[in-house]
mmCIF file of the N, C-alpha and C atoms, coordinates in Angstrom:
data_MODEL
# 
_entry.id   MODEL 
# 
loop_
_atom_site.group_PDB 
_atom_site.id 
_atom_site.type_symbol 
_atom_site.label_atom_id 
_atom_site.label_alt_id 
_atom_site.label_comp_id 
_atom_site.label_asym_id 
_atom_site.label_entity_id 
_atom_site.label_seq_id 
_atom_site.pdbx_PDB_ins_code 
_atom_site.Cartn_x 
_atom_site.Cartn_y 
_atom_site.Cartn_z 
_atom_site.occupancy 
_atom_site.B_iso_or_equiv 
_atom_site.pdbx_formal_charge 
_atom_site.auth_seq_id 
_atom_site.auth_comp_id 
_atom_site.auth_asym_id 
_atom_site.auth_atom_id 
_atom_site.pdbx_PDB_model_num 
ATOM 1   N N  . UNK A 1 1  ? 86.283 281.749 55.386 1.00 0.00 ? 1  UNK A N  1 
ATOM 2   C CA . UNK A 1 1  ? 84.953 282.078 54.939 1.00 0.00 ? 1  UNK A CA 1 
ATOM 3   C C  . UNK A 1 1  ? 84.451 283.277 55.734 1.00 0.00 ? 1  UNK A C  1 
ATOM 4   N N  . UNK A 1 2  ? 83.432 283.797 55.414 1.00 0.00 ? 2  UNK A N  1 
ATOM 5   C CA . UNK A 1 2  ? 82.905 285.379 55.789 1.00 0.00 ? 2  UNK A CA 1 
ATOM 6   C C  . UNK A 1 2  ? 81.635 285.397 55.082 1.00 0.00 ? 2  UNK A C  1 
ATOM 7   N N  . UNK A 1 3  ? 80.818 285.285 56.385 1.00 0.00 ? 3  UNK A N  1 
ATOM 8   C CA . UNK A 1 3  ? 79.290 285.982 56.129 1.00 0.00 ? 3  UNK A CA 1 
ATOM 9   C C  . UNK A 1 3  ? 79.396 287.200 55.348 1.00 0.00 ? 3  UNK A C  1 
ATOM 10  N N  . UNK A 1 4  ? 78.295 287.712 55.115 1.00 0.00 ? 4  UNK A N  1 
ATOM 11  C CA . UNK A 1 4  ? 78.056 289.322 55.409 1.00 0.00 ? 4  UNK A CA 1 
ATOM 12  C C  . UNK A 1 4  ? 77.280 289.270 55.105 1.00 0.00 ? 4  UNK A C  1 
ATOM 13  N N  . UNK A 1 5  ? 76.278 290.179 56.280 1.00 0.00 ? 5  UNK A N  1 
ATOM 14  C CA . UNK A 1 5  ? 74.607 290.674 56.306 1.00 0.00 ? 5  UNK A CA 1 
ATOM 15  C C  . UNK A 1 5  ? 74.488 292.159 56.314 1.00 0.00 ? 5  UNK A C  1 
ATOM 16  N N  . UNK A 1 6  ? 73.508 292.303 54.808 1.00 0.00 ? 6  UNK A N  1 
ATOM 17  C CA . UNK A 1 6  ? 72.945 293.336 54.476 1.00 0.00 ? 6  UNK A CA 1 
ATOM 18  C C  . UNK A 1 6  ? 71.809 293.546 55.247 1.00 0.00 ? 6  UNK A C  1 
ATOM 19  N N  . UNK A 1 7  ? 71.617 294.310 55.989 1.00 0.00 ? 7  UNK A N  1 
ATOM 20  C CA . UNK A 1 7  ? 70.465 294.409 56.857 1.00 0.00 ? 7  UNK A CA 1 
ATOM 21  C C  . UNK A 1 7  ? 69.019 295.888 56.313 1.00 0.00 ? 7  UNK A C  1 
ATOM 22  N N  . UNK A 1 8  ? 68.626 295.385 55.205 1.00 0.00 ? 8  UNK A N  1 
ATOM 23  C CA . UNK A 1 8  ? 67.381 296.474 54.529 1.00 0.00 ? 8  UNK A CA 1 
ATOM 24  C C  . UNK A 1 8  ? 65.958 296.430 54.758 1.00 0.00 ? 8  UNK A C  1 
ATOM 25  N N  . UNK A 1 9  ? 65.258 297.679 54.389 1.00 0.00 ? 9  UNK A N  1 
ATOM 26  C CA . UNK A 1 9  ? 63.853 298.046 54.999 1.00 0.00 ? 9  UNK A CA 1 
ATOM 27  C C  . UNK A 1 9  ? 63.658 296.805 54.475 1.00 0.00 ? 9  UNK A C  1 
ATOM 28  N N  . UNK A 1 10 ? 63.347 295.788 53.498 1.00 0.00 ? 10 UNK A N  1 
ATOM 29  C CA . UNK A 1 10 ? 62.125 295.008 52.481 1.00 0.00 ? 10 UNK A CA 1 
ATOM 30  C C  . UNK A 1 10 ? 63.568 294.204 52.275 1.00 0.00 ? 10 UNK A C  1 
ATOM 31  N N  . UNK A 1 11 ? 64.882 293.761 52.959 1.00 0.00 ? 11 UNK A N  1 
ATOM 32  C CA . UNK A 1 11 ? 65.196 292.777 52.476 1.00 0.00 ? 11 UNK A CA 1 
ATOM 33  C C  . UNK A 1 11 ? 66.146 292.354 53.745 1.00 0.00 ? 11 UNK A C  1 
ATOM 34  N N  . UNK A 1 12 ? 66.666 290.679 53.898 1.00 0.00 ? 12 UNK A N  1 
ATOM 35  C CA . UNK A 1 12 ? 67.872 290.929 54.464 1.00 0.00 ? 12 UNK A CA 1 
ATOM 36  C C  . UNK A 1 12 ? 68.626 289.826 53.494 1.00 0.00 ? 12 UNK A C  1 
ATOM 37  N N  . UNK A 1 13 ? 70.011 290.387 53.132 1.00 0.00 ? 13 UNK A N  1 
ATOM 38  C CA . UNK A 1 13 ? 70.876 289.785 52.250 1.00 0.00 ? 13 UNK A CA 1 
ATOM 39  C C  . UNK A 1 13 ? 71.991 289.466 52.373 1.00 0.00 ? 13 UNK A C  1 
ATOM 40  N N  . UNK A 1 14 ? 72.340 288.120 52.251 1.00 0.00 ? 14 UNK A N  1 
ATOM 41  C CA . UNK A 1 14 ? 73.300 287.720 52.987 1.00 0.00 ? 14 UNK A CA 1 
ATOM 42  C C  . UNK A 1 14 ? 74.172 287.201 51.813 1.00 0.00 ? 14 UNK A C  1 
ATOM 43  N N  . UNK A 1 15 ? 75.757 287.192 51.844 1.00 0.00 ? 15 UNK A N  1 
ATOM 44  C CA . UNK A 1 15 ? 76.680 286.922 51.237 1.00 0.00 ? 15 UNK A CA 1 
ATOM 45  C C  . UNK A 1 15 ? 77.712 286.044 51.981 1.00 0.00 ? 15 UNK A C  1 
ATOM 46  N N  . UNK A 1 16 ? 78.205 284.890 51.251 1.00 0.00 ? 16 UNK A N  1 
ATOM 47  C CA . UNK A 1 16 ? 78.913 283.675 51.646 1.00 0.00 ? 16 UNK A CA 1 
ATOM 48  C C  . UNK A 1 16 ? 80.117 283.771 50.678 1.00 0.00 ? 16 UNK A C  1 
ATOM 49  N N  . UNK A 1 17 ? 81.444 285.082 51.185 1.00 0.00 ? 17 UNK A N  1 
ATOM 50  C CA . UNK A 1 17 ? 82.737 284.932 51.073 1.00 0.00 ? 17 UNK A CA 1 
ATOM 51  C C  . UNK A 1 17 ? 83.677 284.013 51.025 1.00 0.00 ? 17 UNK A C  1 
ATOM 52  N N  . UNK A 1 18 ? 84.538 283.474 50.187 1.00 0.00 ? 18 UNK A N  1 
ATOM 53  C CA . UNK A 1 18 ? 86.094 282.823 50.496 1.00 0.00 ? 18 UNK A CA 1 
ATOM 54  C C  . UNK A 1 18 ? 86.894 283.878 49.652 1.00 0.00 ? 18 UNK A C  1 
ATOM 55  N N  . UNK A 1 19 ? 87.588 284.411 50.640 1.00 0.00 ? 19 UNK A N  1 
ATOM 56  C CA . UNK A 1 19 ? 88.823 285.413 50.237 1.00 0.00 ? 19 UNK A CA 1 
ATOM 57  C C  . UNK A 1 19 ? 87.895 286.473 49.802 1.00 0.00 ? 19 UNK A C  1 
ATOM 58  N N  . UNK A 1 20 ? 88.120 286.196 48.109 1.00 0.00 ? 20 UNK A N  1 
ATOM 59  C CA . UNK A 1 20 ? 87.418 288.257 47.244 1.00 0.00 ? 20 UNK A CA 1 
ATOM 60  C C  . UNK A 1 20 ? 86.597 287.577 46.754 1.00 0.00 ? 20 UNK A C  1 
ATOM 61  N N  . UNK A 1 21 ? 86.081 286.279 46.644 1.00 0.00 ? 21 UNK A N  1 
ATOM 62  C CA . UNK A 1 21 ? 85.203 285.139 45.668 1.00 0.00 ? 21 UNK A CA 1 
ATOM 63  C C  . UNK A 1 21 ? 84.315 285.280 46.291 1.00 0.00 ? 21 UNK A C  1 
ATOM 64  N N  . UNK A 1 22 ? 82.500 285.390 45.534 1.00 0.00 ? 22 UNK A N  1 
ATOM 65  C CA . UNK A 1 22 ? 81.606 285.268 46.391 1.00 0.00 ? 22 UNK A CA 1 
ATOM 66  C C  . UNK A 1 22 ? 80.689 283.740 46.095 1.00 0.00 ? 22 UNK A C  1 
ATOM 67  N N  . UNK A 1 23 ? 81.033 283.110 47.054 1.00 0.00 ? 23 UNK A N  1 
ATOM 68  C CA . UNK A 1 23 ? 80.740 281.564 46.556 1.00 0.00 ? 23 UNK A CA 1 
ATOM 69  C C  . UNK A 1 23 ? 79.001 281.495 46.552 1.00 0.00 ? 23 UNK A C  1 
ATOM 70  N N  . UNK A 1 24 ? 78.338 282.405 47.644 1.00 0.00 ? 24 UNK A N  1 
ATOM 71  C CA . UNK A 1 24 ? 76.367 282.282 47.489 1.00 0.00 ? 24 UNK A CA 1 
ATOM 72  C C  . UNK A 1 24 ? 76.365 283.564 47.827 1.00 0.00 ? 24 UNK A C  1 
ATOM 73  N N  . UNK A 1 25 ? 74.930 283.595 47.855 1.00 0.00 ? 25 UNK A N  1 
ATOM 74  C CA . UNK A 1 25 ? 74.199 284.657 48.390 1.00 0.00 ? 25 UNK A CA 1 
ATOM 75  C C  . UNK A 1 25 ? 72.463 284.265 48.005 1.00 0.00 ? 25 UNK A C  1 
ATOM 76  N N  . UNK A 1 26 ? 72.033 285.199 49.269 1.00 0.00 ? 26 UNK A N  1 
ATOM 77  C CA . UNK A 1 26 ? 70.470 284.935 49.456 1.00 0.00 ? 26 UNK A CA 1 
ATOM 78  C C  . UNK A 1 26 ? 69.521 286.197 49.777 1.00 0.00 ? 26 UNK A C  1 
ATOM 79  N N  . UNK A 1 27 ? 68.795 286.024 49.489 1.00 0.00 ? 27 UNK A N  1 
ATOM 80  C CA . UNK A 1 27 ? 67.887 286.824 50.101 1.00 0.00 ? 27 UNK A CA 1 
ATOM 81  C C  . UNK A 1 27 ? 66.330 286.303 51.260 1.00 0.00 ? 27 UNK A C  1 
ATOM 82  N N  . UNK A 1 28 ? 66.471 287.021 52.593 1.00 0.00 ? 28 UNK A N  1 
ATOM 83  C CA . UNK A 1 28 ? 65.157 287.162 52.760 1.00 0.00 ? 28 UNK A CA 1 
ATOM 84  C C  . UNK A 1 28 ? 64.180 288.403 53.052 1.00 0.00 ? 28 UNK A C  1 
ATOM 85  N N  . UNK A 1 29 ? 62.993 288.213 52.278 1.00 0.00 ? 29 UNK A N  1 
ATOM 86  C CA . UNK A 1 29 ? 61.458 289.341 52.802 1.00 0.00 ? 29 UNK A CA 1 
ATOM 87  C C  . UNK A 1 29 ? 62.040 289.886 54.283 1.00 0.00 ? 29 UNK A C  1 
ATOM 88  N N  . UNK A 1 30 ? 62.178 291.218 54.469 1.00 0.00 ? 30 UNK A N  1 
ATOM 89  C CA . UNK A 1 30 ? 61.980 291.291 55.894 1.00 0.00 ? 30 UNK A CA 1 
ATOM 90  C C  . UNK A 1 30 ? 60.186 292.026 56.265 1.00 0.00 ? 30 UNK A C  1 
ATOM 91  N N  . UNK A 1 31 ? 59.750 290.984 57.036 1.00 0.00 ? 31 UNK A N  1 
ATOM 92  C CA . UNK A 1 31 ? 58.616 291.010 57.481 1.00 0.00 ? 31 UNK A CA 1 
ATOM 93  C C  . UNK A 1 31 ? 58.294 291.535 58.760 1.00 0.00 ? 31 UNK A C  1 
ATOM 94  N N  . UNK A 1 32 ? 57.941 292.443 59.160 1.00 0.00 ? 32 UNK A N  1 
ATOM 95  C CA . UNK A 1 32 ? 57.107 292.950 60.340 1.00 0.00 ? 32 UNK A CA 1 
ATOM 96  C C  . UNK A 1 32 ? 56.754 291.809 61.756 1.00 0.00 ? 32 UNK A C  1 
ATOM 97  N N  . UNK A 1 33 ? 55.868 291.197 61.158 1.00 0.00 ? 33 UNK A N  1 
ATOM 98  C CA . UNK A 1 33 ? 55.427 289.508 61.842 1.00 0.00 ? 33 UNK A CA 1 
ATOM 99  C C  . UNK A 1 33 ? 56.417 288.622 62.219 1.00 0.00 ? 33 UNK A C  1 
ATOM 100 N N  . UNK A 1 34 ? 57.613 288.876 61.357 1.00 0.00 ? 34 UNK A N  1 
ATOM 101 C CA . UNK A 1 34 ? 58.794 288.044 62.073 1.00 0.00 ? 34 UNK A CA 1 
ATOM 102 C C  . UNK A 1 34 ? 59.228 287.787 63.044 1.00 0.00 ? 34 UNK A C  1 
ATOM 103 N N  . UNK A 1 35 ? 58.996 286.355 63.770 1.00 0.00 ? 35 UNK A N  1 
ATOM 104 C CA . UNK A 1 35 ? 59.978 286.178 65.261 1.00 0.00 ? 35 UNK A CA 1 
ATOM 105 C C  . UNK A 1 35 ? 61.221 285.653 65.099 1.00 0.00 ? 35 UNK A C  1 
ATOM 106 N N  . UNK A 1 36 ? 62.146 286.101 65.950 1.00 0.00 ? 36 UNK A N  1 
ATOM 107 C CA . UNK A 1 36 ? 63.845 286.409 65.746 1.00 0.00 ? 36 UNK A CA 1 
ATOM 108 C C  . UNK A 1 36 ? 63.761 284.465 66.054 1.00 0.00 ? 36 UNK A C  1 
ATOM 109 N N  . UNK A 1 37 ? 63.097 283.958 66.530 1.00 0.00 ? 37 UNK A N  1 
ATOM 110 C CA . UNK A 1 37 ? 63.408 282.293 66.037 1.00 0.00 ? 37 UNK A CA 1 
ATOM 111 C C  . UNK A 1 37 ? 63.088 281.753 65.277 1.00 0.00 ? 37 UNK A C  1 
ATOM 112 N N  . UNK A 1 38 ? 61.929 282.581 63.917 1.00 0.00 ? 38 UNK A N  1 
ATOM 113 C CA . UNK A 1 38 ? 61.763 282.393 62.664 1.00 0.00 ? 38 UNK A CA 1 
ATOM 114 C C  . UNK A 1 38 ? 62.550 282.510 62.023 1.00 0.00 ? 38 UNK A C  1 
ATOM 115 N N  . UNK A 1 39 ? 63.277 283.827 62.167 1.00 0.00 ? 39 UNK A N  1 
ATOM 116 C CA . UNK A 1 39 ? 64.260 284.427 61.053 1.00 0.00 ? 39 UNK A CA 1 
ATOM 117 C C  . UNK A 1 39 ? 66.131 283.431 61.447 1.00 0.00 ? 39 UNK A C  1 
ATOM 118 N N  . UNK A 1 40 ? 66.009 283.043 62.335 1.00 0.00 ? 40 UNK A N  1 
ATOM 119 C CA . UNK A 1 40 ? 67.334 282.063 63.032 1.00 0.00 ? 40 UNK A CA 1 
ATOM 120 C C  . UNK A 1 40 ? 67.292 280.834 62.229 1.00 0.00 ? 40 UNK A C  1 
ATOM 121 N N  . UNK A 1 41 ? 66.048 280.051 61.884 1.00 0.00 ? 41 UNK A N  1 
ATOM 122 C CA . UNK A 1 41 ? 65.709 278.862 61.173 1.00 0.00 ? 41 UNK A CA 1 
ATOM 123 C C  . UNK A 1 41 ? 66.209 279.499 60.191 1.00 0.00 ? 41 UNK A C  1 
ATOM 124 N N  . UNK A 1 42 ? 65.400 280.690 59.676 1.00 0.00 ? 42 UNK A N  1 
ATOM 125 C CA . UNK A 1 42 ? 65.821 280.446 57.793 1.00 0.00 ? 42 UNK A CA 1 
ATOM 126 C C  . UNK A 1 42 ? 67.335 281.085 57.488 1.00 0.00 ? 42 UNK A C  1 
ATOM 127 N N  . UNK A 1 43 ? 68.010 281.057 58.202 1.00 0.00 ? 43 UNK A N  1 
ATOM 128 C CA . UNK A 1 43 ? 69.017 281.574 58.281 1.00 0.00 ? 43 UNK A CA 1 
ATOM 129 C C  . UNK A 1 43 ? 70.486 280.414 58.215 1.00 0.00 ? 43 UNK A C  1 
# 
């Protein structure tokens, strides 16, 4: 399995790899106000 984080102005997007298959993916708001143990929970 293999993360991968898109790291954008207004997003962060994350993708949940097996092999070339992309089994999820998500998005969150990236917010200004965010504390890095907010963004760890929704993560």
């Amino acid at each position: 399995m293999l993360l991968a984080i898109d790291l954008g102005n207004t997003n962060l997007t994350f993708g949940l790899f097996e092999g070339d298959q992309l089994r999820h993916d998500w998005r969150l708001a990236t917010r200004r106000d965010s504390m890095p143990d907010e963004l760890g929970l929704l993560m």
